[in-house]
N, C-alpha and C positions, 0 to 999 in steps of 0.2 A: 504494500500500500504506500502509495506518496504522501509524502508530508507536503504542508504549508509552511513555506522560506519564513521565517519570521525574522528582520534585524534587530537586534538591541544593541544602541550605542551608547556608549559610556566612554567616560576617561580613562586616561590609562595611568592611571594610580593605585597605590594595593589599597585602599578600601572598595572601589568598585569593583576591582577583581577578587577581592575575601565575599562583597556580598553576591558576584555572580559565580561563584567557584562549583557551585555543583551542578547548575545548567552546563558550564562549558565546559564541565569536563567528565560528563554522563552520568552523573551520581545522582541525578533526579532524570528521570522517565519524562523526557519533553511531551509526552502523547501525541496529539497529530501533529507536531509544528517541528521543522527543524530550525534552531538558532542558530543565528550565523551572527557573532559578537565583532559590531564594528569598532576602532579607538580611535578615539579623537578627543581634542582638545577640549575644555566645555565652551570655551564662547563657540568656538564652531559648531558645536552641536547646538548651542542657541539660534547661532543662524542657517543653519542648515533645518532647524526644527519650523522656522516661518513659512518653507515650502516644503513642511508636511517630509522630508525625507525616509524619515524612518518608521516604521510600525513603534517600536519604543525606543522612548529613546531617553536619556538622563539631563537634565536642562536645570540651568540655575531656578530657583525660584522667580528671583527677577523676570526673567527669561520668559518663564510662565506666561505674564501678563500680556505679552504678545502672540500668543500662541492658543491662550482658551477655547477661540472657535474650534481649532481644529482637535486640538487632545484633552483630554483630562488627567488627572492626577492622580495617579496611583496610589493606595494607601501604606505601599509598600515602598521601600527604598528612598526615604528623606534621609539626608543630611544635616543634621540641625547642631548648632554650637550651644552646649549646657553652658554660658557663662565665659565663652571662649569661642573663638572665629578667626577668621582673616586678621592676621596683625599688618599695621602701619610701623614700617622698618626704617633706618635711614642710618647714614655713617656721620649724621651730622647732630648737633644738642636740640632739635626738633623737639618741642612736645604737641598733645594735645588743644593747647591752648596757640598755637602760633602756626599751627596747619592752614591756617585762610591764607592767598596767593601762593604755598606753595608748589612747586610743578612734581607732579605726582604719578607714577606707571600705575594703571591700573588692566589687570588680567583682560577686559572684555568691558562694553559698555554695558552690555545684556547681563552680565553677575551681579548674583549677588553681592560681592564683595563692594562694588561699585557702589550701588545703592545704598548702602549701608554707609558707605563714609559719605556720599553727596548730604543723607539721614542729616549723618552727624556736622558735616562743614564742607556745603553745599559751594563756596567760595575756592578748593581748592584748583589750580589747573591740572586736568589730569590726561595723562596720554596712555594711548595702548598698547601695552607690551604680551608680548606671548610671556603666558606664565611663566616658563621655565629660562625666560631672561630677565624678570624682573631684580632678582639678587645681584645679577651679577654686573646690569646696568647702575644702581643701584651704590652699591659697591665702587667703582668707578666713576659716582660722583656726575652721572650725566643724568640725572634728577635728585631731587632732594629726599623726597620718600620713595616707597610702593609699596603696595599692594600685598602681601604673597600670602597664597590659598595652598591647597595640598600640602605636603611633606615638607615644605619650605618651612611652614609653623614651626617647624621641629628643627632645623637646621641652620638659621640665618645668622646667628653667631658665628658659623664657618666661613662665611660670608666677610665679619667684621664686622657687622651692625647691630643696631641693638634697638630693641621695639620702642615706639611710641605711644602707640594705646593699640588696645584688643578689642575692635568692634563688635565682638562678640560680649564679652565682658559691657561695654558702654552699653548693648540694646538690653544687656539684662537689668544692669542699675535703672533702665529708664522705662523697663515694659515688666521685668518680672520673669521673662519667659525666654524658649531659646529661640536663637536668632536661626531662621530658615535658611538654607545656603540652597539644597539643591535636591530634586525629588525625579522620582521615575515618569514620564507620561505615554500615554499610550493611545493612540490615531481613533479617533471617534466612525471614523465610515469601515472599521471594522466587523462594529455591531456587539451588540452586550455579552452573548454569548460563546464569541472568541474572548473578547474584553475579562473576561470573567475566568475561562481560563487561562490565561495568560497571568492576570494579577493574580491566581493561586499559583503557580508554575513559580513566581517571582518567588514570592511571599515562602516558598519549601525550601527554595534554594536560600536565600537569607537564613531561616532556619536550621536549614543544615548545617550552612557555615558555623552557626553561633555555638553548634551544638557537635561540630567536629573541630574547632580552632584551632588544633595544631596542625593540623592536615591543611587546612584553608590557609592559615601563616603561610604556609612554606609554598604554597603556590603564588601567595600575594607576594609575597620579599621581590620575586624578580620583576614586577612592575615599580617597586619602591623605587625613588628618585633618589640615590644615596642616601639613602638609610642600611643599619643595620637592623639586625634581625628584636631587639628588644625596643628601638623607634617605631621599630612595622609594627610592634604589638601594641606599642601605646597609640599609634595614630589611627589602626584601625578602630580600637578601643574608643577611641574619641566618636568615628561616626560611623561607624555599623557596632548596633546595641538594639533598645528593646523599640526606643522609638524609629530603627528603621523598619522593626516589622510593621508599627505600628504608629502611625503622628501622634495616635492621641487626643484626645479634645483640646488638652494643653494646645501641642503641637499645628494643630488644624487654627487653632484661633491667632498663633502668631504665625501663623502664615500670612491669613486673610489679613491682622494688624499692620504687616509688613508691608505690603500690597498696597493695603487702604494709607498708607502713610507716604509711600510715595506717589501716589494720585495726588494725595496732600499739598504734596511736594511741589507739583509740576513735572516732577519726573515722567511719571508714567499716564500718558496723554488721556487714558479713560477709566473708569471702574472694572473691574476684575471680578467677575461671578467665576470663585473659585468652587469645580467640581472636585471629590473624592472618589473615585471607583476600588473598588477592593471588598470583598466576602465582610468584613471584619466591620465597614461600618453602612452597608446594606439594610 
């Protein structure tokens, strides 16, 4: 019997490879669909996600807001910072309070990381750097700040810098809750009942990961961006956990907060009717 191609794209970082490790590497039973796991970058997957490319696909939250017609939200597979996120880096005495006019890298216009410092100082200038040159531009002194998301968190002292603030830490002092980074969404002219399973297929594989970890570890470390092997633990540790099987009410409300604030904002040109799809809150 033939299966149905199904792509899911994701970054190529070891938490999206810990929370897809047993779709892609057979340990979960795809039933009709074959998975074909494509890697990319996340703002490219934000702008590859506005003409619909993928069946699923992993998009900043941000991102989202551009996209609602066509996919919804998976209840599976968020990203969310407990009190911690995207750090603002720099080799310079930068703080918090003196970030307005600085000239600033940031990952993607479409991330969350984005959103979240315009949130907090809206005044910075900010340019676009592919994430995995942010440090090192950075570092080099050919901006003042940036931006750095993934495994960078963990590492930017290798670098020679040293944080300015933790956008994740600021939206907690200011909301309570965790800061949204980046969630699964899945093509709506699929129809409910591929949609359905699909978001259980996700939903076993996260699962299994959480519930085979050392096995999943050792498959994530060789996406890891230099790291070693007890950084891969702690980074996964940060964003695949209970709330990525699950947002949560928590988690679902600072989403839609995140959203509704940068409409706020000016940022995000309209309002956002954020859908959930997943077994779990049906």
């Amino acid at each position: 019997m033939s299966r149905e191609k199904i792509r899911i794209a994701h970054s190529p970082d070891s938490d999206d490879a810990f929370m897809f490790y047993g779709l892609a590497t057979d340990k979960i039973d795809p039933g009709p669909f074959e998975f074909e796991h494509v890697l990319k970058d996340i703002e490219t997957l934000n702008q590859a996600a506005l003409q619909g490319r993928y069946e699923v696909s992993a998009v900043s939250i941000h991102g989202y807001a551009y996209i609602a017609d066509r996919y919804a939200l998976l209840n599976s597979g968020a990203s969310m910072g407990e009190n911690y996120g995207p750090k603002v880096v720099s080799k310079y005495r930068l703080n918090s309070e003196n970030l307005a006019g600085s000239k600033v890298a940031i990952p993607g216009i479409r991330t969350s990381a984005y959103l979240a410092l315009n949130l907090f100082q809206p005044e910075c200038k900010c340019v676009v750097v592919p994430f995995d040159q942010i440090m090192d531009l950075v570092s080099k002194g050919g901006v003042d700040a940036g931006v750095i998301i993934h495994e960078g968190q963990l590492v930017y002292r290798d670098y020679g810098l040293r944080e300015v603030m933790d956008l994740g830490r600021w939206w907690f002092s200011e909301t309570g809750l965790p800061l949204p980074l980046g969630g699964n969404v899945i093509r709506r002219d699929l129809g409910l009942p591929k949609i359905h399973q699909i978001s259980e297929l996700i939903y076993k594989s996260i699962q299994f990961s959480l519930q085979h970890r050392e096995e999943a570890l050792n498959y994530a470390l060789q996406f890891g961006e230099g790291i070693d092997p007890g950084q891969a633990d702690r980074f996964v540790g940060m964003y695949v956990n209970d709330r990525t099987l699950d947002y949560g009410e928590e988690g679902r409300k600072a989403v839609r907060l995140f959203l509704g604030k940068g409409v706020k904002s000016g940022l995000i040109p309209h309002q956002v009717e954020v859908e959930f799809v997943g077994e779990s809150v049906l």
